[in-house]
C-alpha positions as protocol buffer text, in pm:
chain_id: "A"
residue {
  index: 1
  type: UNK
  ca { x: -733 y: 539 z: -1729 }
}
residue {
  index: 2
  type: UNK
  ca { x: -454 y: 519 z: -1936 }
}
residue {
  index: 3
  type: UNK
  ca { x: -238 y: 833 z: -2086 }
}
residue {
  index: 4
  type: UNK
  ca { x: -392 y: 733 z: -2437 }
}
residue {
  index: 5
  type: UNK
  ca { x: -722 y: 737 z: -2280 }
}
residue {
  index: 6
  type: UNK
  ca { x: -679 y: 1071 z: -2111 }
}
residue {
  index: 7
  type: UNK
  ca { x: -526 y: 1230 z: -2409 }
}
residue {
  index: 8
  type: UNK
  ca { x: -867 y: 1101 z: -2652 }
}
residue {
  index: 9
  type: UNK
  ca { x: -1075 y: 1210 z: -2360 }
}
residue {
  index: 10
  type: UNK
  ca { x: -903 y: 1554 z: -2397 }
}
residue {
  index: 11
  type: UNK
  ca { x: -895 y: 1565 z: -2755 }
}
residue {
  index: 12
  type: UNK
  ca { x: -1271 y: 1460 z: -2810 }
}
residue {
  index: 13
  type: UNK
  ca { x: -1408 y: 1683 z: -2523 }
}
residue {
  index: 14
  type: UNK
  ca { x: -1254 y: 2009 z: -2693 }
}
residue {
  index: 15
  type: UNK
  ca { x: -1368 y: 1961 z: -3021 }
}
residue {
  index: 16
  type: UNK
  ca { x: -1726 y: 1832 z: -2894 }
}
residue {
  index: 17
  type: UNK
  ca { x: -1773 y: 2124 z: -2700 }
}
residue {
  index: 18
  type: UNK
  ca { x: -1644 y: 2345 z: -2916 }
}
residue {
  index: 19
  type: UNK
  ca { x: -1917 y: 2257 z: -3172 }
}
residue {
  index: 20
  type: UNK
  ca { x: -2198 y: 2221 z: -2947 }
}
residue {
  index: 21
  type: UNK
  ca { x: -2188 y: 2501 z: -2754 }
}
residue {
  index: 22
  type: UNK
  ca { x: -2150 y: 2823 z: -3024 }
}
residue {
  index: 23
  type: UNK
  ca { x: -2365 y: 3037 z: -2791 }
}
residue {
  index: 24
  type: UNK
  ca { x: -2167 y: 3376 z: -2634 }
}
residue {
  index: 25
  type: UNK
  ca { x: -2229 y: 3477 z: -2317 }
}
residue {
  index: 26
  type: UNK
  ca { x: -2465 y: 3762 z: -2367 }
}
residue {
  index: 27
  type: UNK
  ca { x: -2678 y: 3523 z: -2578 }
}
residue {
  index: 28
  type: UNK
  ca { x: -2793 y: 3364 z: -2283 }
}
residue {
  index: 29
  type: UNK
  ca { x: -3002 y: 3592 z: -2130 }
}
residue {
  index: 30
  type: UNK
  ca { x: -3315 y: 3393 z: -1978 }
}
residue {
  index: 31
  type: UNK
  ca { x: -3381 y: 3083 z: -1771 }
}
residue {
  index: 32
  type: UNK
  ca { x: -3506 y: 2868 z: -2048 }
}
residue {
  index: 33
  type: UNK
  ca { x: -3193 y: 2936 z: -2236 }
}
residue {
  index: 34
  type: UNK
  ca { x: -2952 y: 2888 z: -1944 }
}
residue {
  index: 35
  type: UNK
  ca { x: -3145 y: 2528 z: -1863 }
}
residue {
  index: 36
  type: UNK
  ca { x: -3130 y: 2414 z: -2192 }
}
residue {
  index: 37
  type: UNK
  ca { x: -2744 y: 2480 z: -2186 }
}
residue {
  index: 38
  type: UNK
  ca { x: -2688 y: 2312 z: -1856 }
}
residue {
  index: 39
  type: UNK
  ca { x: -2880 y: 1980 z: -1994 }
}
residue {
  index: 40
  type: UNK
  ca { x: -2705 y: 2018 z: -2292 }
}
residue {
  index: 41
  type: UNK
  ca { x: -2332 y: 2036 z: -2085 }
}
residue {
  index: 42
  type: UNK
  ca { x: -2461 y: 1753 z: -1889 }
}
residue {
  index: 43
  type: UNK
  ca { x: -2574 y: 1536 z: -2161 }
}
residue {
  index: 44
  type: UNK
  ca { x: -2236 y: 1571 z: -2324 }
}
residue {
  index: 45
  type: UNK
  ca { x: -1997 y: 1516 z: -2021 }
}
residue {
  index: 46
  type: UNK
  ca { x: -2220 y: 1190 z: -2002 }
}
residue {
  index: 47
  type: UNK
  ca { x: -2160 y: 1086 z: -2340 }
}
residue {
  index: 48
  type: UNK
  ca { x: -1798 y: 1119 z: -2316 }
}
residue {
  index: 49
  type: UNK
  ca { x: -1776 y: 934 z: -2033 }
}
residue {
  index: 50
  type: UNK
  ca { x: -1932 y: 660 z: -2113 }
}
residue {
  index: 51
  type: UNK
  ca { x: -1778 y: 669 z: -2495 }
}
residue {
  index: 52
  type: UNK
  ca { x: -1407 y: 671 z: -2330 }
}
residue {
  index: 53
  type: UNK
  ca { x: -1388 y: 602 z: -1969 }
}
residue {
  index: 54
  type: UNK
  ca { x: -1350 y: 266 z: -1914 }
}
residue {
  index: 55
  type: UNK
  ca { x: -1647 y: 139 z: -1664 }
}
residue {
  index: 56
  type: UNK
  ca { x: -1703 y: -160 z: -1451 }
}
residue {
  index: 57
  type: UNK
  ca { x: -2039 y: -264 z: -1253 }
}
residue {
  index: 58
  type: UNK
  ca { x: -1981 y: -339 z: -913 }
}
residue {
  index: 59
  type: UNK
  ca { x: -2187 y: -393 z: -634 }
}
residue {
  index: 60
  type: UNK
  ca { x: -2170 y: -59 z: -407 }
}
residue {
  index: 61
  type: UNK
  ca { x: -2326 y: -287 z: -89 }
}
residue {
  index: 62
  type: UNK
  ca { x: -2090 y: -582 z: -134 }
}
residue {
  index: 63
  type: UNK
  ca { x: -1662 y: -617 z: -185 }
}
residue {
  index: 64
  type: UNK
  ca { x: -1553 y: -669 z: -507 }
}
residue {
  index: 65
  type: UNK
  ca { x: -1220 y: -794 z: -427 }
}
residue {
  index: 66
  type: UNK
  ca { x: -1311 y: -1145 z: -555 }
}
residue {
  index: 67
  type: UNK
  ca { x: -913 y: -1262 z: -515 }
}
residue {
  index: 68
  type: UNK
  ca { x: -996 y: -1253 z: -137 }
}
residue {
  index: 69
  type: UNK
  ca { x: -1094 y: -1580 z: 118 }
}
residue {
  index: 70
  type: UNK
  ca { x: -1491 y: -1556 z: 184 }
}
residue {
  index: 71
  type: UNK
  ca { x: -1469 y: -1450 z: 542 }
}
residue {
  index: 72
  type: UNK
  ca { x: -1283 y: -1154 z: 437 }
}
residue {
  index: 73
  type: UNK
  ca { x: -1515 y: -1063 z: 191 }
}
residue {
  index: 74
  type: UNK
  ca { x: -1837 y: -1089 z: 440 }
}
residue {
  index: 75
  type: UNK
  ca { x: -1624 y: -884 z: 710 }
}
residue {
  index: 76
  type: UNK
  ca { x: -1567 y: -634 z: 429 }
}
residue {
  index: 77
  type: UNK
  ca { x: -1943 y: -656 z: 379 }
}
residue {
  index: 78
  type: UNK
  ca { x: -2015 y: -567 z: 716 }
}
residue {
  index: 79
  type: UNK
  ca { x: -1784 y: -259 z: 773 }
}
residue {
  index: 80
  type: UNK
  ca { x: -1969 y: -141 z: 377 }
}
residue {
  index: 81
  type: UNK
  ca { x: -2277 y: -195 z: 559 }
}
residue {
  index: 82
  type: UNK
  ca { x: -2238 y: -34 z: 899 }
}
residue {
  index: 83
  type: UNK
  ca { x: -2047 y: 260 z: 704 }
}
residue {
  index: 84
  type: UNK
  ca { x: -2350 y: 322 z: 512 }
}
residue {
  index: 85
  type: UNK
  ca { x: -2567 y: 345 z: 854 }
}
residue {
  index: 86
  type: UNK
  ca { x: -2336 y: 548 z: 1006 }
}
residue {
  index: 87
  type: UNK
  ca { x: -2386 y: 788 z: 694 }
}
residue {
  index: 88
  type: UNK
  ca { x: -2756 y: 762 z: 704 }
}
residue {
  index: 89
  type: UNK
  ca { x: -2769 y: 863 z: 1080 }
}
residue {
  index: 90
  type: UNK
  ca { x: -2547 y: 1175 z: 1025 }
}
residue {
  index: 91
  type: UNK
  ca { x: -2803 y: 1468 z: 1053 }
}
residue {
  index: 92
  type: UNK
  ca { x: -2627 y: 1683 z: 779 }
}
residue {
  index: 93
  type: UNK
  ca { x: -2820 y: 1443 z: 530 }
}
residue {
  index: 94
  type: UNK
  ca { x: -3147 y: 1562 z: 674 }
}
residue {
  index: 95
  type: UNK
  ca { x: -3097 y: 1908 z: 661 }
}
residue {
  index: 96
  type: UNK
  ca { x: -2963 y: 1833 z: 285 }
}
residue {
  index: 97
  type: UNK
  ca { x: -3255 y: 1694 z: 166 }
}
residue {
  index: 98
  type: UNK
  ca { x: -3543 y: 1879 z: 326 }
}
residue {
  index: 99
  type: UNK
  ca { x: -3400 y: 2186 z: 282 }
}
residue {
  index: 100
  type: UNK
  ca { x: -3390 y: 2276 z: 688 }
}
residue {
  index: 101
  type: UNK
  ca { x: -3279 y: 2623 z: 781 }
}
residue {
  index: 102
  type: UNK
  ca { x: -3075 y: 2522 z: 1122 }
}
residue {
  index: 103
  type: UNK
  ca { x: -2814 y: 2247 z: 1117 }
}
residue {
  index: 104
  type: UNK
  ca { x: -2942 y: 2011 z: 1346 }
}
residue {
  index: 105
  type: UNK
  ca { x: -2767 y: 1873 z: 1604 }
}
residue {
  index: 106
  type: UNK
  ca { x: -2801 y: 1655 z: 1952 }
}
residue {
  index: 107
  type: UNK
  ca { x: -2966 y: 1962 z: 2166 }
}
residue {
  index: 108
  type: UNK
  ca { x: -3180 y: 2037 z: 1829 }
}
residue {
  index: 109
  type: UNK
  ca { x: -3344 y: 1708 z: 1774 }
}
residue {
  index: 110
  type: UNK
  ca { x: -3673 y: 1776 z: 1851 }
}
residue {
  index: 111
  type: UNK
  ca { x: -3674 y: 2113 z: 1676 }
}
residue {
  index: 112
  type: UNK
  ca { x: -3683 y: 1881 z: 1365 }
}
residue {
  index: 113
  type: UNK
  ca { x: -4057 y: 1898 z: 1214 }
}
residue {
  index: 114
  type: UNK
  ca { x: -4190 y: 1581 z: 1316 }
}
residue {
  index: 115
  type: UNK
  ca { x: -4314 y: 1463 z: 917 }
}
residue {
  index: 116
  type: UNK
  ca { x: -3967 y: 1531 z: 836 }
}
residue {
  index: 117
  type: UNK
  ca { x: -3821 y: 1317 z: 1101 }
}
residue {
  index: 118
  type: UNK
  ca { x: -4125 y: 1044 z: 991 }
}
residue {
  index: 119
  type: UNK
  ca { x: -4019 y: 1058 z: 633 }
}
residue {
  index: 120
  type: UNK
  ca { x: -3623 y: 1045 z: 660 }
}
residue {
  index: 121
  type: UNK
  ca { x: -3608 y: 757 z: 918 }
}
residue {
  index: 122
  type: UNK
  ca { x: -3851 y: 529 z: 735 }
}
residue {
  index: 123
  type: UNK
  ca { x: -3480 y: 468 z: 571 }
}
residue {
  index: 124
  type: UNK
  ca { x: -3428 y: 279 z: 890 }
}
residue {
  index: 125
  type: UNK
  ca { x: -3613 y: -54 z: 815 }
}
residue {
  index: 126
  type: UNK
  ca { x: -3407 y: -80 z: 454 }
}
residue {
  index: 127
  type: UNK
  ca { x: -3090 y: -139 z: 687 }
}
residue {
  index: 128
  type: UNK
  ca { x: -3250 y: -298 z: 989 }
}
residue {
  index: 129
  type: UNK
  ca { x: -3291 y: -679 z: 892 }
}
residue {
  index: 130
  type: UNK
  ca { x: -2960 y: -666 z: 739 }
}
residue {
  index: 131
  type: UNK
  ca { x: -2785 y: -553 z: 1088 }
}
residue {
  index: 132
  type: UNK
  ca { x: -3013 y: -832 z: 1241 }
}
residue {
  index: 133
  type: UNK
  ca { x: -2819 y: -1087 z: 1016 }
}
residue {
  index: 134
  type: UNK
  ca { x: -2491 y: -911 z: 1065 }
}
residue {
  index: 135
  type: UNK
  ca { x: -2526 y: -894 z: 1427 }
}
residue {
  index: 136
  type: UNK
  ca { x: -2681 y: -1295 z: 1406 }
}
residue {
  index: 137
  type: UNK
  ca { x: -2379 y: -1401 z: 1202 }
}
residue {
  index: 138
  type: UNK
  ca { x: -2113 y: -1236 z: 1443 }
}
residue {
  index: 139
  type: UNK
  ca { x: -2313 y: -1389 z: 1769 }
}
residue {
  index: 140
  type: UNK
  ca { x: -2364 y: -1033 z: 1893 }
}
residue {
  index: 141
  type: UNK
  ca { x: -2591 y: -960 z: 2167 }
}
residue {
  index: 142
  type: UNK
  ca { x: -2687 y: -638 z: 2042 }
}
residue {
  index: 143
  type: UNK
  ca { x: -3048 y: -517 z: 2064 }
}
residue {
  index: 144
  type: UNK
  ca { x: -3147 y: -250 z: 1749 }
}
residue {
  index: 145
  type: UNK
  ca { x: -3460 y: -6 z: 1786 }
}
residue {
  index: 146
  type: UNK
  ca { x: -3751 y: -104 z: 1568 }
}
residue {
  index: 147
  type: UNK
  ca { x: -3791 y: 277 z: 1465 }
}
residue {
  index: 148
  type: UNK
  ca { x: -3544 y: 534 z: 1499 }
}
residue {
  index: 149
  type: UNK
  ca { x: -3699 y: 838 z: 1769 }
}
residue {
  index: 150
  type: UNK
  ca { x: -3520 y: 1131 z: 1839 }
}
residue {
  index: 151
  type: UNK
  ca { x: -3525 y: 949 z: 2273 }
}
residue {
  index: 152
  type: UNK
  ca { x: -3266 y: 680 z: 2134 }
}
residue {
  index: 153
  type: UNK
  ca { x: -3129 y: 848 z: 1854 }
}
residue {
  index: 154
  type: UNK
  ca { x: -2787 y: 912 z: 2028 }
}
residue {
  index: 155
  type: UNK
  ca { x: -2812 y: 528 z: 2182 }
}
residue {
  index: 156
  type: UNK
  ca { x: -2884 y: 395 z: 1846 }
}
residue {
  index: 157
  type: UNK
  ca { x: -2567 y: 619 z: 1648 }
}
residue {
  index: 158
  type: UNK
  ca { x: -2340 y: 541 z: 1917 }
}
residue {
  index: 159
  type: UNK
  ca { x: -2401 y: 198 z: 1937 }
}
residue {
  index: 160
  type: UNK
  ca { x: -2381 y: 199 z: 1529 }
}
residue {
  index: 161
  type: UNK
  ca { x: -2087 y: 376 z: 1542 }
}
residue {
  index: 162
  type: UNK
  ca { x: -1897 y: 174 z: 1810 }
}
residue {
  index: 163
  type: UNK
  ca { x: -1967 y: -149 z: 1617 }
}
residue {
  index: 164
  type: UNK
  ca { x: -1853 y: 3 z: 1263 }
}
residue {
  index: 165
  type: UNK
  ca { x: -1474 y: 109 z: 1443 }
}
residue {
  index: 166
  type: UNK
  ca { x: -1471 y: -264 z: 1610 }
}
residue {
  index: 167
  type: UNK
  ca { x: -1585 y: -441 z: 1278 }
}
residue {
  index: 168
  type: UNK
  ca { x: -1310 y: -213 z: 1070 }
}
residue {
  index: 169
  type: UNK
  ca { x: -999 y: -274 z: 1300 }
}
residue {
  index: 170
  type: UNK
  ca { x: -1152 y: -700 z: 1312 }
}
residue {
  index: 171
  type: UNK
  ca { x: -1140 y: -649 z: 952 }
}
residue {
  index: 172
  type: UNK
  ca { x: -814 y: -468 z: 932 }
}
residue {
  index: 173
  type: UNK
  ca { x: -649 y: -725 z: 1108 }
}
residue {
  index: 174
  type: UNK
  ca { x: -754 y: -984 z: 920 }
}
residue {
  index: 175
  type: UNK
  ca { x: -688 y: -870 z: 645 }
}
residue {
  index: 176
  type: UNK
  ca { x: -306 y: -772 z: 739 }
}
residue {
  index: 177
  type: UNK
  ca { x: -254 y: -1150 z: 862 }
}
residue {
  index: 178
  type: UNK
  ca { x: -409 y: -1252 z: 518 }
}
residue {
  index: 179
  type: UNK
  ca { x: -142 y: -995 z: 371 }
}
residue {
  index: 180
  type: UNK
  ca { x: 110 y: -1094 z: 556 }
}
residue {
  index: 181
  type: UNK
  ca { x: 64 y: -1502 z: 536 }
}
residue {
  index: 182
  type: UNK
  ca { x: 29 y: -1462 z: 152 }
}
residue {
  index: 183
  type: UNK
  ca { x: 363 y: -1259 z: 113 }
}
residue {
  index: 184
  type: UNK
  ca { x: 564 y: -1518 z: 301 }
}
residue {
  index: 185
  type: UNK
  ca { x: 420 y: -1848 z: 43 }
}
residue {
  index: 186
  type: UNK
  ca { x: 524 y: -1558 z: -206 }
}
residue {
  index: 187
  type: UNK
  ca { x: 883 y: -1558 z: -59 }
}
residue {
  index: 188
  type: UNK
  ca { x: 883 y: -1954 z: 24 }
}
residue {
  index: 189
  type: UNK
  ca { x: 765 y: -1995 z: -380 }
}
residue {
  index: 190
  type: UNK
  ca { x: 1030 y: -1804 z: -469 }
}
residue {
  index: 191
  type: UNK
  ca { x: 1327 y: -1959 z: -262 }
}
residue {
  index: 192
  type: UNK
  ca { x: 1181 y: -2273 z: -358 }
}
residue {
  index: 193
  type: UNK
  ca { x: 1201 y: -2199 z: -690 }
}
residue {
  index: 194
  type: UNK
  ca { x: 1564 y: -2028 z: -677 }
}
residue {
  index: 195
  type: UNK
  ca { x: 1676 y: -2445 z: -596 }
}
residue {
  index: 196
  type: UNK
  ca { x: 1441 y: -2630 z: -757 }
}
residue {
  index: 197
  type: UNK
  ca { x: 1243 y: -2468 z: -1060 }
}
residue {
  index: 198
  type: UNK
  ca { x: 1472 y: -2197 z: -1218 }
}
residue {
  index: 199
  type: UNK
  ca { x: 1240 y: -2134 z: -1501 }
}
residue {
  index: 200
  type: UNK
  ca { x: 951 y: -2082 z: -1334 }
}
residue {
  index: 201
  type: UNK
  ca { x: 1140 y: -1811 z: -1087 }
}
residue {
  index: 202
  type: UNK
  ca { x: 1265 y: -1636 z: -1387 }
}
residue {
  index: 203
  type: UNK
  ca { x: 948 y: -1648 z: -1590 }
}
residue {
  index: 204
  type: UNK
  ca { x: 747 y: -1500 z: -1225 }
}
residue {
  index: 205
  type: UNK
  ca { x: 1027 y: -1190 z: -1203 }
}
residue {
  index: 206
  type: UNK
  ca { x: 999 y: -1121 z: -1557 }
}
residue {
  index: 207
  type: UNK
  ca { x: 638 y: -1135 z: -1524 }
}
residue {
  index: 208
  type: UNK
  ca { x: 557 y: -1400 z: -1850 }
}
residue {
  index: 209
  type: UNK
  ca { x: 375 y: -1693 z: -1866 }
}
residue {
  index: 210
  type: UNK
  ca { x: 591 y: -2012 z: -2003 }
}
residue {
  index: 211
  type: UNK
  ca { x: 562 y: -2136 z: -2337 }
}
residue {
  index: 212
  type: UNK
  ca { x: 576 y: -2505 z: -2429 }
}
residue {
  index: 213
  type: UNK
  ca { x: 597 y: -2645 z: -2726 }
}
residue {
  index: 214
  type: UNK
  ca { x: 404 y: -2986 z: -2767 }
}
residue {
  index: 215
  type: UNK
  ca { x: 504 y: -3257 z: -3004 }
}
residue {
  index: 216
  type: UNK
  ca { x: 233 y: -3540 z: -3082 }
}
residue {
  index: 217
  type: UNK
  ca { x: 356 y: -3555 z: -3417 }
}
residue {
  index: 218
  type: UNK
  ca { x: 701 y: -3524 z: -3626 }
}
residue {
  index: 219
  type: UNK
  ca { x: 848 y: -3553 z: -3976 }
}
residue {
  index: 220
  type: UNK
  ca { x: 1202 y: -3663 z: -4000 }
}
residue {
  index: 221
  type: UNK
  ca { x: 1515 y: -3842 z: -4172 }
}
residue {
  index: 222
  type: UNK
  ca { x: 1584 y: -4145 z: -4036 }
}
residue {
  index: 223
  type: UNK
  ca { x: 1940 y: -4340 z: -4065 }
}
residue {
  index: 224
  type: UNK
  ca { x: 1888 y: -4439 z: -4418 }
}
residue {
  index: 225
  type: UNK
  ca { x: 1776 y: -4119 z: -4534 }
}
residue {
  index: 226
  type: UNK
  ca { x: 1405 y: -4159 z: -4528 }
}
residue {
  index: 227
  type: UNK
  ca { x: 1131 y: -3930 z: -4448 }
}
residue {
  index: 228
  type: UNK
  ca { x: 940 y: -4072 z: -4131 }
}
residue {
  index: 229
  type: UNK
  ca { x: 626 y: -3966 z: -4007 }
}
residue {
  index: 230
  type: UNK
  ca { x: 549 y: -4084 z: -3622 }
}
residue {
  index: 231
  type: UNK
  ca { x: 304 y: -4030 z: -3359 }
}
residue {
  index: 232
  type: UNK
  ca { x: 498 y: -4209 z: -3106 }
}
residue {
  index: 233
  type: UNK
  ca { x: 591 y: -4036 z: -2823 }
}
residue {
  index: 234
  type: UNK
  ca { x: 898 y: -4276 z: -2750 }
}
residue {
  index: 235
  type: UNK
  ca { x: 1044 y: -4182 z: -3065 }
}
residue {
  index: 236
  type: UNK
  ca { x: 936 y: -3781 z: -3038 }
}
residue {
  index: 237
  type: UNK
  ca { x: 1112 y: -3782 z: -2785 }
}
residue {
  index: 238
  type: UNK
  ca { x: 1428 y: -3945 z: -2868 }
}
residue {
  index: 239
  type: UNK
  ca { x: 1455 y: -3741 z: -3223 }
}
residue {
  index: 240
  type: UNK
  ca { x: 1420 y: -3409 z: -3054 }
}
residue {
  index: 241
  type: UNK
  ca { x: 1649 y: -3477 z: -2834 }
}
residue {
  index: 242
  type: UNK
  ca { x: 1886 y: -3574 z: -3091 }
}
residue {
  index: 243
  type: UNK
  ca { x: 1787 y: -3284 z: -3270 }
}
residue {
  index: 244
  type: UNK
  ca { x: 1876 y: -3003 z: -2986 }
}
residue {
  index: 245
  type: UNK
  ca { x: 2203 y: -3224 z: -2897 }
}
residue {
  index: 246
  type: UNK
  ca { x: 2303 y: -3125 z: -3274 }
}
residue {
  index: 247
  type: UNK
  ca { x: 2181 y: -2792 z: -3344 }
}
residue {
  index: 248
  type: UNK
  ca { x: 2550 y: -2653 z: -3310 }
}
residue {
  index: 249
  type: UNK
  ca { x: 2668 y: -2895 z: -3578 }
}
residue {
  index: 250
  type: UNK
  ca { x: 2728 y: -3239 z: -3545 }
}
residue {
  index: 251
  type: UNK
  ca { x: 2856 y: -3433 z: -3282 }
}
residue {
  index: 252
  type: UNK
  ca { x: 3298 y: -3414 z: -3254 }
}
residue {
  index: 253
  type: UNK
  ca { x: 3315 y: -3728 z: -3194 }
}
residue {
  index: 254
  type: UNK
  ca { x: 3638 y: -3945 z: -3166 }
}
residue {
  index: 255
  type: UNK
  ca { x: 3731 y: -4310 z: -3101 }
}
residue {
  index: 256
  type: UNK
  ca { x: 3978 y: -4372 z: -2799 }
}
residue {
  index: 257
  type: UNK
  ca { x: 4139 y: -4670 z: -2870 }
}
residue {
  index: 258
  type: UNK
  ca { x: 4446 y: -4642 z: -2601 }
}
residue {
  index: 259
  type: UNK
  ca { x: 4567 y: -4415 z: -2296 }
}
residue {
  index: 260
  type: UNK
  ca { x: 4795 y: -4198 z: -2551 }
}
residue {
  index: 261
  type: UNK
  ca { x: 4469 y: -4114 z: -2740 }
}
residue {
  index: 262
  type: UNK
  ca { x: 4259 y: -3948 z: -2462 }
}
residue {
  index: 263
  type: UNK
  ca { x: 4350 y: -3585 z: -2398 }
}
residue {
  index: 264
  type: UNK
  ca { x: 4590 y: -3499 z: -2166 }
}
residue {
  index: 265
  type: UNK
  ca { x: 4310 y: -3356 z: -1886 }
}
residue {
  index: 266
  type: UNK
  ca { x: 4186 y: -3732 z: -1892 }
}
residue {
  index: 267
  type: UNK
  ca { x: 4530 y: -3901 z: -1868 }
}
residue {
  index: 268
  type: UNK
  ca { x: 4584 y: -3867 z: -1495 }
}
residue {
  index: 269
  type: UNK
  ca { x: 4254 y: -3989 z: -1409 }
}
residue {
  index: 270
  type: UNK
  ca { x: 4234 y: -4305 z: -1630 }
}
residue {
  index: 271
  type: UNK
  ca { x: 4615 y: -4431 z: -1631 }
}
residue {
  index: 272
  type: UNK
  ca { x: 4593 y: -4717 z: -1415 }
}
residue {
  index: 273
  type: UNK
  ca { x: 4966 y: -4720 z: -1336 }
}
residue {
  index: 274
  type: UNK
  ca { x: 4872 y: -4363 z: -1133 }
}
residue {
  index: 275
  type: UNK
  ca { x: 4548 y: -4514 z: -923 }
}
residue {
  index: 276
  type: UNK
  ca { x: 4627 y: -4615 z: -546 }
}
C-alpha cells in the first residue's frame, strides 16, 4: 500500500459509507434489521478491498520467496508445514469451534466428549502423509500415530513441536549463510566493478538499468559532401566515432614541421640534443 492508495482507500470508504448506511441508531431496533446492516458493512469493506488494495495469490502451504535456492524453499516448506500442526494440536482450537465450556488442557483430556475429540482429530490424516514425506525427505527416524488419542496426545505434540524448533533454527541457519554468502558476491561485484566496470557500479548505486544505443544503420556526409547510407558495421563504427571525437567542434589541429613549432611542454621531451 502506497500513501496514494491509502488516501483513495480513505476517501472512497467515507463517502461509500456515508451513502449506504443513512439509518440512525434508534432505527435499528430488531434482529432482522441489525443483520441486514452487518451484511451490508461486510459486503462493503469487501468491495473496497478488493476495488483498492492491491492483492496477490499465494500459496498459504508453500514459500513464495521464489528469488530463493530450492532447498531453502522446501526447508521453508517444512517449518509452514509443521507450524500449521503445531496450530492444529493446540487445544484452544477445539474449545473454539465446538463451543466447550472448560478450556481444556493436559489433566482435562478425557473430559473432552468423545464425538468431539472423533470429529476434530479426523484433521489428523490431512497432515499425516505430508509429515511422512517430510520426515522421508529429511531421513528421520520418526514414527507418527495413525490417529491422534488423547494416550499419545502429549507424545505426538511434543514430538511435533520438538521437530518444528529443530526444522526452524536448520532453516534459520541456512538461510543466514545464504544471506550472508550472497552479500559478500554483492561486495566482490561491487569492488570488482569499482576497477574494472565503472558504469555498471554507478548505474547499480543509482539503481538504473543501462541504456545502449544500437547502430545497424546510419546516414551521413562523406568527404566529398555526399549523403551515405551504410549498414556496415566497420564503417558505423568508424563515423560515430568520428562523430563523438568532434561534437565540441572540430578537431585544432596543427602541423609540426620542426622542434621550434611544438609547444614548449613538448620541447624537453623531443629535443634530441637533451636525451642521454
Amino acid at each position: 500500500m502506497t500513501v496514494n492508495l491509502w488516501s483513495d482507500y480513505t476517501n472512497r470508504s467515507r463517502s461509500t459509507f456515508k451513502k449506504r448506511f443513512s439509518k440512525e441508531p434508534q432505527q435499528i431496533n430488531n434482529k432482522n434489521t441489525l443483520n441486514r446492516q452487518w451484511n451490508l458493512f461486510e459486503k462493503t469493506l469487501i468491495e473496497l478491498k478488493e476495488y483498492i488494495i492491491p492483492q496477490k495469490s499465494i500459496n498459504s502451504n508453500t514459500s513464495s520467496n521464489l528469488d530463493l535456492p530450492l532447498e531453502l524453499r522446501q526447508m521453508n516448506n517444512h517449518v509452514i508445514l509443521l507450524y500449521q500442526v503445531k496450530q492444529f494440536l493446540n487445544l484452544k482450537h477445539i474449545k473454539i469451534r465446538f463451543k466447550l465450556n472448560f478450556t481444556p488442557t493436559l489433566s482435562t483430556l478425557h473430559n473432552i466428549p468423545r464425538h468431539v475429540w472423533a470429529t476434530y482429530y479426523e484433521g489428523w490424516m490431512k497432515y499425516l502423509p505430508r509429515l511422512k514425506i517430510l520426515l522421508d525427505f529429511n531421513k528421520l527416524s520418526i514414527t507418527l500415530p495413525s490417529t491422534v488419542t488423547p494416550d499419545n496426545f502429549v507424545s505426538t505434540k511434543d514430538e511435533i513441536y520438538r521437530l518444528y524448533h529443530t526444522m526452524k533454527i536448520a532453516y534459520q541457519s541456512a538461510y543466514d549463510k545464504y544471506l550472508t554468502n550472497k552479500i559478500n558476491s554483492y561486495v566482490t561485484e561491487r569492488n570488482d566493478n569499482l576497477q574494472h566496470d565503472q558504469t555498471k557500479m554507478i548505474n547499480s548505486i543509482l539503481n538504473r538499468k543501462p541504456h545502449r544505443i544500437v547502430l545497424d544503420r546510419l546516414s551521413f556526409i562523406d568527404n566529398k559532401g555526399e549523403h551515405v547510407f551504410t549498414n556496415n558495421p566497420e564503417i558505423i563504427e568508424k563515423e560515430a566515432i568520428k562523430h563523438f571525437q568532434h561534437q565540441a567542434g572540430p578537431p585544432n589541429e596543427k602541423n609540426i614541421w620542426n622542434l621550434d613549432s611544438l609547444p614548449q611542454d613538448w620541447k624537453d621531451h623531443y629535443d634530441p640534443t637533451l636525451q642521454t
